[in-house]
N, C-alpha and C positions, 0 to 999 in steps of 0.2 A: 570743450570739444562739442564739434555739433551733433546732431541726434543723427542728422545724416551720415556719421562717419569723421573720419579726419581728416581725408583728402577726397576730395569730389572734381567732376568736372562737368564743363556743359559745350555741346558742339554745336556752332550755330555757322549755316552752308548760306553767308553772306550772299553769293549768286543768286539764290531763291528769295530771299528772307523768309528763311524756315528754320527748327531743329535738324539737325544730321542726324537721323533713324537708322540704328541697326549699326553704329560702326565698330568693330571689335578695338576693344582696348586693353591696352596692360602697363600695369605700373611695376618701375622695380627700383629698389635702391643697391647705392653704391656701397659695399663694405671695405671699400682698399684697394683691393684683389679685381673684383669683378661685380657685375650685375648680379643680386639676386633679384627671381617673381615675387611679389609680395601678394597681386592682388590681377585680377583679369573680368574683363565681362563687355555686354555690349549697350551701348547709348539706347536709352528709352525712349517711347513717343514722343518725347518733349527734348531730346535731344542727351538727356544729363546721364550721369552713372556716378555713384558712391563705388570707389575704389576698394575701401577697406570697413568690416562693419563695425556700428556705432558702438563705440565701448572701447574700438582697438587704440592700443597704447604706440605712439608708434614713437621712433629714435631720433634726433637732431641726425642730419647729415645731409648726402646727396643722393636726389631720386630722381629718377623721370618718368615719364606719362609717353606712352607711345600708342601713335594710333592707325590702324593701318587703312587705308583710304582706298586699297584698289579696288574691293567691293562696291564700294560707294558709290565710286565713280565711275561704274560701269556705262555704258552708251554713253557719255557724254566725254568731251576733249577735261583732260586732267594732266598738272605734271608733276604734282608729287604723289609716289604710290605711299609713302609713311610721311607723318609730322610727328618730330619728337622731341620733349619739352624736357630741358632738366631743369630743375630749380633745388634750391638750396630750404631746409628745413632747419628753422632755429632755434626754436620755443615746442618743443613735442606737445603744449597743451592747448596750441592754438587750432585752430583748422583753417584747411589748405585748399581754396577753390582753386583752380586751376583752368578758367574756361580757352576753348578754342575759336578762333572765327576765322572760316575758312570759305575757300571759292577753289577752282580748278586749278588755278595757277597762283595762289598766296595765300598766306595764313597770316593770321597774329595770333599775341596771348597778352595777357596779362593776370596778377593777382588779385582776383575777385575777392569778393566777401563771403 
């Protein structure tokens, strides 16, 4: 596990080529039923945020990363106000980057290191 946590993520506001500063975010997993919160907070100067802290044990299954963008992207044209990522957890001892790269009108993702 990383020292950073188990699941991290980093938001990068491709439009600029910059970090996404300040964006609120929360994680939650699926138990069956429904979403629970597991984890919230908002993107640091450099864009990134540790979802969960370092040490935390966390469960195989399904979670997502949701992030809500309409602060963000305040005065400027944007059309998505959330981007929200599930991914699948299958190894609990591994850690989970999770980055975003995003602009006004599109995002990706993929599993970082």
């Amino acid at each position: 596990m990383s020292a950073k946590g188990p699941i991290t993520t980093h938001v990068l506001d491709t439009s600029i080529g910059k970090p996404a500063i300040g964006i609120p975010v929360q994680l939650e997993m699926h138990d069956g039923a429904q979403w629970a919160s597991l984890g919230k907070g908002a993107t640091d100067t450099d864009g990134r945020l540790t979802l969960l802290p370092p040490g935390t044990k966390i469960k195989t299954g399904t979670y997502r990363i949701t992030f809500d963008l309409q602060g963000y992207f305040v005065g400027r044209k944007s059309f998505y106000p959330f981007a929200t990522i599930a991914f699948t957890v299958d190894d609990s001892n591994q850690h989970y980057h999770v980055p975003l790269l995003l602009s006004g009108f599109g995002f990706s993702t993929y599993r970082g290191s």
